[in-house]
C-alpha positions in Angstrom: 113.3 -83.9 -45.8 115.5 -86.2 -47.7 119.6 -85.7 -46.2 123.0 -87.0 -48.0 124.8 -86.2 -50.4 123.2 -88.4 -52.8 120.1 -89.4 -51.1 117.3 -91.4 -52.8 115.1 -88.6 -53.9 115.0 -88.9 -57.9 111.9 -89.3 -60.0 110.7 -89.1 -63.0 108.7 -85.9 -64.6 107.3 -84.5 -67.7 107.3 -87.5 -69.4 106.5 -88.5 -73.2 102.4 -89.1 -73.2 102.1 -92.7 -73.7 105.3 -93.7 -73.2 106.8 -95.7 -70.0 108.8 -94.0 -67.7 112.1 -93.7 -68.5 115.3 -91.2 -69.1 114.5 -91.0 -72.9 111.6 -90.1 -72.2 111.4 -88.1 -69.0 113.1 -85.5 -67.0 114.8 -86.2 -64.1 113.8 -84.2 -60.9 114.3 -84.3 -57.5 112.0 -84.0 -54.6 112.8 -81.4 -51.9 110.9 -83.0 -49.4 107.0 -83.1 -48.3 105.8 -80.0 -47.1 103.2 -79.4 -44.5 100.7 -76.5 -43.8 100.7 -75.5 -47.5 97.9 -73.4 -48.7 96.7 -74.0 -52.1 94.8 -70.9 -54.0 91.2 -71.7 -52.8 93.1 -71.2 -49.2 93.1 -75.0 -48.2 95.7 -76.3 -46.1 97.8 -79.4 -46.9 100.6 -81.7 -47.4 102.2 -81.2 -50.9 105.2 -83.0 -52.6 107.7 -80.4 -53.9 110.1 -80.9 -56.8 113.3 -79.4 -58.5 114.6 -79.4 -62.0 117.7 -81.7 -61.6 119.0 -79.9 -65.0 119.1 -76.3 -64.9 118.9 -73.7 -67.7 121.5 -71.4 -67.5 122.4 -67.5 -68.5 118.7 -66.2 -67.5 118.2 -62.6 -65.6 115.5 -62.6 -62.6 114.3 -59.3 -63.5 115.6 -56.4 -65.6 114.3 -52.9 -65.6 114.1 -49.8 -68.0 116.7 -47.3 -68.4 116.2 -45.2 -65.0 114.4 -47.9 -63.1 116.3 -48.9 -60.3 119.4 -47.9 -62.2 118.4 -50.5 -64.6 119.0 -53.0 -62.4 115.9 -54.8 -62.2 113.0 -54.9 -59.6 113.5 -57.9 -56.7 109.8 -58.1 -56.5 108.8 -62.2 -57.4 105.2 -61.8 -58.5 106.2 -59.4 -61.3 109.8 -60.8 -62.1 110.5 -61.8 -65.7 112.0 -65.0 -64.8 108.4 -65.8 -63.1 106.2 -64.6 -66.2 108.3 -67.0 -68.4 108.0 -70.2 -66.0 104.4 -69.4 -65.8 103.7 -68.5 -69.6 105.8 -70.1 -71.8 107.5 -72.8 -69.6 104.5 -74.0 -68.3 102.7 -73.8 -71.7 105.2 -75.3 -73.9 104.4 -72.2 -76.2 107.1 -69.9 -77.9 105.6 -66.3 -77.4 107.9 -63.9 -77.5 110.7 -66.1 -76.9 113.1 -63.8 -75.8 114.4 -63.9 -72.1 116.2 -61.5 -70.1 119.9 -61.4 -69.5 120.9 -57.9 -68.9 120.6 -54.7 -67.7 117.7 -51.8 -69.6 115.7 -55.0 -70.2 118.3 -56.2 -72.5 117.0 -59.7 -74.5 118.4 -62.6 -75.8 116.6 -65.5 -77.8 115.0 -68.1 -74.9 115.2 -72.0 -75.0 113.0 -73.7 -77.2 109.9 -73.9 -74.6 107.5 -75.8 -77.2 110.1 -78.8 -77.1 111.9 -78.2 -73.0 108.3 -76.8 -71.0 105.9 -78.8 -69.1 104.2 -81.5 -71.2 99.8 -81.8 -70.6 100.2 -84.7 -68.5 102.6 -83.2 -66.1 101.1 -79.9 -65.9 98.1 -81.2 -64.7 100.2 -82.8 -61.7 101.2 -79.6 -60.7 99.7 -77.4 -57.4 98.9 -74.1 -57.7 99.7 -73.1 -54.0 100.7 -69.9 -52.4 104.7 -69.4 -51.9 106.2 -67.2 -49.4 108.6 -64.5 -50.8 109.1 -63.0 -47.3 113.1 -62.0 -46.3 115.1 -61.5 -43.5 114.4 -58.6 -41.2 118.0 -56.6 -41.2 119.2 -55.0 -44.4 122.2 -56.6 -45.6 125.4 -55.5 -44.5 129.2 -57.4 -44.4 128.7 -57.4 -40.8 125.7 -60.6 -41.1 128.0 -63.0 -42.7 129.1 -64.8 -39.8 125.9 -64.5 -37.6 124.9 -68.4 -37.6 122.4 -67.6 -34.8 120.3 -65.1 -37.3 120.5 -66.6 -40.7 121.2 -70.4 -40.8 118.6 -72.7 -42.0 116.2 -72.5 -39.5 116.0 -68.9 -39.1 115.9 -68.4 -42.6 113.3 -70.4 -43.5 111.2 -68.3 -40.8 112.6 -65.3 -42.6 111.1 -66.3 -45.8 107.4 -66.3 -44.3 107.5 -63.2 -42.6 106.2 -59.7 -44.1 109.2 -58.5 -44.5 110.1 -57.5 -48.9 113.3 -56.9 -50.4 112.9 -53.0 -50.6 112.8 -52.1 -47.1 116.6 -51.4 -47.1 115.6 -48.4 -49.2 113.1 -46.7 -46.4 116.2 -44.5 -45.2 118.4 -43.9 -48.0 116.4 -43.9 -51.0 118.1 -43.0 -54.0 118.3 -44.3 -57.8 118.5 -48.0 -57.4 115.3 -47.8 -55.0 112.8 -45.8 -57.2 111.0 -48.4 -58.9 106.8 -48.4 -58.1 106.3 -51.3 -57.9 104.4 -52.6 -54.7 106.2 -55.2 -52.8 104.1 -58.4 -51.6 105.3 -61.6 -49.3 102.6 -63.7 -50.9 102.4 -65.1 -54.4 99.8 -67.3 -55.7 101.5 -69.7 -58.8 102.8 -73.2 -60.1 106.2 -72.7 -61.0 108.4 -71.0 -58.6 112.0 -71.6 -57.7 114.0 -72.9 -54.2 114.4 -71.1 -51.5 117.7 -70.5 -49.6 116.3 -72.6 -46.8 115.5 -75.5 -49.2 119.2 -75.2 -49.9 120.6 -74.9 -46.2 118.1 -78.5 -45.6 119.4 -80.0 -48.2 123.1 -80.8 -46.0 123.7 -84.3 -45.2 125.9 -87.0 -43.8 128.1 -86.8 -40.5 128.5 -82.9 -41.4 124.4 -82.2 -41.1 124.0 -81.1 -37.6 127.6 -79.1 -37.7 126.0 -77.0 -40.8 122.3 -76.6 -39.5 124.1 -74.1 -37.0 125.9 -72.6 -39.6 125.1 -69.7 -41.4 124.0 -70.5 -44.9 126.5 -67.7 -46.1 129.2 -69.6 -44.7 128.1 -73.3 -46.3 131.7 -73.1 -47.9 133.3 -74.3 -44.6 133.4 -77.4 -43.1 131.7 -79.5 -46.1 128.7 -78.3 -46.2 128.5 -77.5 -49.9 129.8 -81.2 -51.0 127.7 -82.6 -49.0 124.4 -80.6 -50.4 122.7 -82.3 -52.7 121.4 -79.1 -54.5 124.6 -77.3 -55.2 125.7 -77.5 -58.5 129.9 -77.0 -58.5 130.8 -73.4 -60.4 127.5 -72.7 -61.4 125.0 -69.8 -59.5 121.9 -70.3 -58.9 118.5 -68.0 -58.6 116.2 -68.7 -55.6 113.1 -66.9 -55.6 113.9 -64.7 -52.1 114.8 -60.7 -52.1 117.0 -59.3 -50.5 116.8 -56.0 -48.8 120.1 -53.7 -49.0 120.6 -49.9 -48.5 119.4 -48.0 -51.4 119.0 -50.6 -54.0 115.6 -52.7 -54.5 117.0 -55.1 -56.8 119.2 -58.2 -54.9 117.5 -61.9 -55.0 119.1 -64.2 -53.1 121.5 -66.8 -54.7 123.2 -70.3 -53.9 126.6 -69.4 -55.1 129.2 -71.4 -57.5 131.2 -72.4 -54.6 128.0 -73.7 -52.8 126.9 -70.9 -50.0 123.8 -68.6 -49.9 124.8 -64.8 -51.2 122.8 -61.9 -53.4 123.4 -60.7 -57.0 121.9 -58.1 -58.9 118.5 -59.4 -60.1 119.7 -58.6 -63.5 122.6 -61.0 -63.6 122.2 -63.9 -65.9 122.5 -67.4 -63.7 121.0 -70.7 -63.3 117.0 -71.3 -62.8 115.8 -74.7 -61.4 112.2 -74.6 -62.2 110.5 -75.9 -58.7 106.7 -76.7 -58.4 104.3 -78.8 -55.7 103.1 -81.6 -57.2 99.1 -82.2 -56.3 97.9 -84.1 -53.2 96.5 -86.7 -55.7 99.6 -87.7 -57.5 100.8 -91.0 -56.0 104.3 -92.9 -56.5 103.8 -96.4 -58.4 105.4 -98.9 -56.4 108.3 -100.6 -58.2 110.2 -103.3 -56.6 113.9 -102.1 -57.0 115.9 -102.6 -54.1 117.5 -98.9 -54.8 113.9 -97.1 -56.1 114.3 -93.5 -55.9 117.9 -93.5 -57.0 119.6 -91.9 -60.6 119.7 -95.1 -62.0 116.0 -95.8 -61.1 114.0 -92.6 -60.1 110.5 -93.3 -58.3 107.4 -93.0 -61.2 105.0 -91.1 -60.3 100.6 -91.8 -61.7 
């Protein structure tokens, strides 16, 4: 993976067909790093480039749910999430459908971004991977007591966490209750293009002389000791969605976030926050060698063919 602050990890995407690479006429992402033993949808295994939205779209809800659902709450269950359906429908399509987007509680609806002029362009889309993501989460249901234990959710353990078969309802096997009566069955597998990061994408992303000190952290304590200014995917006062549940006595419906002041916590999956559409760009798709001395930088992100 790419470490510092800033480190040289920009590059170009969804560009204007036949134009040249450029910021009028791309996007700028950022790559989270190369990822190894990914299986795409016809179960192969591989190496795949994986890429964030460097701009986010704020004031979107990751699920919602009717009136009596989960107290209305929403459902933390990825493969059926509304935030999902729209970067996989109209995002990905550049179409309008319905247009409307989720930002409250009851399935409450406001008017969406203009996805026919912001989604993924033809070209791009066919760059994209459609791979299997983990939506596993951590084995203990959530509790004040696990902020501090570095040994059981820091980076490393985390990212473990998200590939197990653990789901974000299982906090509800002893207490039940309103917020947990949703039907919906929970997977740890889902098979897509456009997802978003993980919380262990985020705990990687530390750098500089602080790295080592905050890989034995615990990613809810990345507020201490630098970590957050020195991670290059927190975004100052703004809260971002990452596509892992969370599992919490008697409620089915926490995600986990990277919070405004830059460590991993959980909001109500109905809360309207950022989304940084993420995707894994396919095996094929090559970086065009330029010969800038600072290639991969903001002032000249790689190009990719």
């Amino acid at each position: 993976r790419f470490v510092g602050a800033t480190p040289k990890n920009y590059v170009y995407f969804n560009c204007e067909e036949g134009k040249a690479a450029s910021a009028e006429a791309c996007e700028t992402w950022r790559i989270i790093g190369i990822m190894n033993n990914i299986e795409d949808e016809k179960g192969n295994i591989g190496s795949y480039v994986k890429i964030i939205r460097d701009k986010f779209e704020n004031g979107y809800s990751w699920d919602s749910s009717a009136p009596g659902i989960n107290s209305s709450q929403g459902i933390n269950e990825w493969s059926q999430a509304d935030i999902e359906k729209v970067l996989n429908d109209e995002y990905l399509y550049r179409r309008t459908g319905s247009n409307l987007c989720y930002k409250s509680s009851s399935n409450s609806t406001e008017t969406c971004p203009d996805w026919e002029t912001i989604g993924i362009r033809e070209s791009s889309r066919n760059m994209i991977a459609s791979v299997k993501w983990n939506t596993g989460t951590i084995d203990e249901v959530w509790t004040s007591s696990i902020y501090n234990i570095a040994e059981k959710f820091n980076a490393k353990t985390v990212y473990k966490a998200e590939r197990s078969n653990h789901t974000g309802k299982e906090g509800c096997q002893a207490s039940g209750g309103n917020g947990c009566n949703d039907n919906v069955t929970r997977t740890t597998i889902w098979t897509g293009k456009v997802g978003l990061m993980y919380p262990s994408d985020y705990g990687y992303a530390v750098g500089t002389e602080v790295r080592e000190t905050c890989l034995g952290k615990s990613l809810f304590t990345y507020y201490s000791d630098n970590c957050n200014t020195n991670d290059w995917l927190f975004v100052n006062e703004v809260h971002q969605w990452t596509i892992t549940p969370v599992p919490t006595g008697s409620q089915a419906f926490n995600v986990f976030t990277v919070n405004s002041s830059g460590y991993v916590n959980y909001a109500i999956a109905n809360y309207a926050y950022a989304i940084r559409p993420t995707l894994y760009l396919k095996s094929d798709v090559k970086i065009i060698d330029r010969d800038y001395e600072d290639y991969g930088s903001i002032s000249h992100p790689f190009e990719l063919q």
